[in-house]
C-alpha positions as CSV (number, residue, x, y, z in Angstrom):
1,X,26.0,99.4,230.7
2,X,30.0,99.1,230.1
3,X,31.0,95.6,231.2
4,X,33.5,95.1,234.5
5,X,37.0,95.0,233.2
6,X,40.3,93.0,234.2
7,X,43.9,94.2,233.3
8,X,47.4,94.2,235.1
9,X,48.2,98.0,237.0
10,X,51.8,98.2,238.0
11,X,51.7,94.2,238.5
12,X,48.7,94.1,240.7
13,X,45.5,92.2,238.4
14,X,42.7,94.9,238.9
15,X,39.2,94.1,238.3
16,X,37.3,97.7,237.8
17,X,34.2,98.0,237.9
18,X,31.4,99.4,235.3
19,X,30.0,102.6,236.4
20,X,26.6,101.0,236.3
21,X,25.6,97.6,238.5
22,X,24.1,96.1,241.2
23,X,24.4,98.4,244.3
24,X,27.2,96.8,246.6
25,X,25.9,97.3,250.4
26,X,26.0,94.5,252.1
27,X,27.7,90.9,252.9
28,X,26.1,89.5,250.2
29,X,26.5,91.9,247.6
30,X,30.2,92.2,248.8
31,X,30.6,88.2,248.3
32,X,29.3,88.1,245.2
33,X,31.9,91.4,244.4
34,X,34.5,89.5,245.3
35,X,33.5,86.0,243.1
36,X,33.6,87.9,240.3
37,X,37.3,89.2,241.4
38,X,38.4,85.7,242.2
39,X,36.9,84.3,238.5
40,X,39.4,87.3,237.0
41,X,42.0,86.4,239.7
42,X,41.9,89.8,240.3
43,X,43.8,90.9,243.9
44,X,42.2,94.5,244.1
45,X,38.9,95.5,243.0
46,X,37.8,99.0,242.2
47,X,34.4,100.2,242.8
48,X,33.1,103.5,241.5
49,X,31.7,105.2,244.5
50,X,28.3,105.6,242.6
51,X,28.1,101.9,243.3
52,X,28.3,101.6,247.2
53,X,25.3,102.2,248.7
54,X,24.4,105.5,250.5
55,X,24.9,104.1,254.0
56,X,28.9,103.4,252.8
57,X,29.5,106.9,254.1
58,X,27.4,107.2,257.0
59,X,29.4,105.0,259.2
60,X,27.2,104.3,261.7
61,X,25.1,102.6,259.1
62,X,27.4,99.4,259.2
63,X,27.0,99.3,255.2
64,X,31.2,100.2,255.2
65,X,32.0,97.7,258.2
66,X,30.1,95.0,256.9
67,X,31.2,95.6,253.1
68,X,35.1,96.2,254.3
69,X,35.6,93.2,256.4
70,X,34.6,91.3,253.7
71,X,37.2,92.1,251.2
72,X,39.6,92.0,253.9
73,X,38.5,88.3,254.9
74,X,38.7,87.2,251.6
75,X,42.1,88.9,251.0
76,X,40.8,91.0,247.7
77,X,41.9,95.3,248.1
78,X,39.4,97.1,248.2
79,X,39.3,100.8,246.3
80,X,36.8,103.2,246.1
81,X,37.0,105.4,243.0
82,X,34.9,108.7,242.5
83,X,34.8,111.9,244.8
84,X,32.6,110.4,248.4
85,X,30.8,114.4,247.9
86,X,28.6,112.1,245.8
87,X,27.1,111.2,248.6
88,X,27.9,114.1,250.8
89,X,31.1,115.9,251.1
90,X,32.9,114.0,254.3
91,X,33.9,115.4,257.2
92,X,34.7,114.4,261.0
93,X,35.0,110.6,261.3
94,X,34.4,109.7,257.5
95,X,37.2,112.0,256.5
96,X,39.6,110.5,259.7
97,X,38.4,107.3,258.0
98,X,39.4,108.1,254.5
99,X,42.4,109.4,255.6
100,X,43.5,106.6,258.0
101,X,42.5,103.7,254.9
102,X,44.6,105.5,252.3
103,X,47.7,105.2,254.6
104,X,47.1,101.0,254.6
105,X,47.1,98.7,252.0
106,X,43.3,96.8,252.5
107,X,41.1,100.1,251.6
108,X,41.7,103.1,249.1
109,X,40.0,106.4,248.1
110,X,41.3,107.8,244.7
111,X,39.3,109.9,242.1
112,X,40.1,107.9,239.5
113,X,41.9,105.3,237.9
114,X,44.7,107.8,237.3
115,X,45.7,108.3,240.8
116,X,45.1,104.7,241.5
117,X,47.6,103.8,239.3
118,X,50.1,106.8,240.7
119,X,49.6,104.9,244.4
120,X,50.2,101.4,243.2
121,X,53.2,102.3,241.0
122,X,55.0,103.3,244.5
123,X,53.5,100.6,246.3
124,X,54.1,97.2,245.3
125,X,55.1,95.3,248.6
């Protein structure tokens, strides 16, 4: 397992995530997320999508509510990196989600580390 890593994007500190870890998908797994992002000092963390739990994209699940509002409560950004087809491709309210999230600041969808570093590079506010 590749350890979590910290660096500075663009002037934002960015804790990413390994690839491999504890499945985030719920309030507690969330909390203990953002400990780790607050022992970095980290204002954005970045979760590979193999990460979240299944239920993240079924939105009815409440996994995505009740993992969102956390990071949101705690002030800590929240992106999702990795195509979502990985756990089905989205469509209807998922994609209106997706969609709606990357046009805030709180909640991001990139592919990869590349693109997130594209968005924050033109959106430091």
């Amino acid at each position: 397992m590749s350890p979590n890593t910290t660096s500075v994007r663009h002037g934002v500190r960015v804790l990413a995530l390994a690839e491999t870890g504890p499945v985030i998908g719920d309030e507690q797994s969330a909390l203990d997320v953002i400990g780790d992002a607050f022992g970095e000092e980290a204002e954005l963390v970045a979760v590979p999508v193999a990460r979240l739990d299944p239920g993240f994209t079924r939105l009815a699940s409440g996994v995505a509510g009740a993992v969102v509002q956390k990071f949101v409560n705690y002030r800590v950004r929240l992106v999702v990196v990795g195509p979502l087809d990985h756990h089905g491709e989205p469509s209807g309210p998922v994609a209106d989600w997706v969609r709606e999230a990357n046009e805030g600041r709180e909640l991001w969808f990139v592919d990869d580390l590349e693109e997130l570093d594209r968005r924050l590079s033109g959106a430091r506010t």
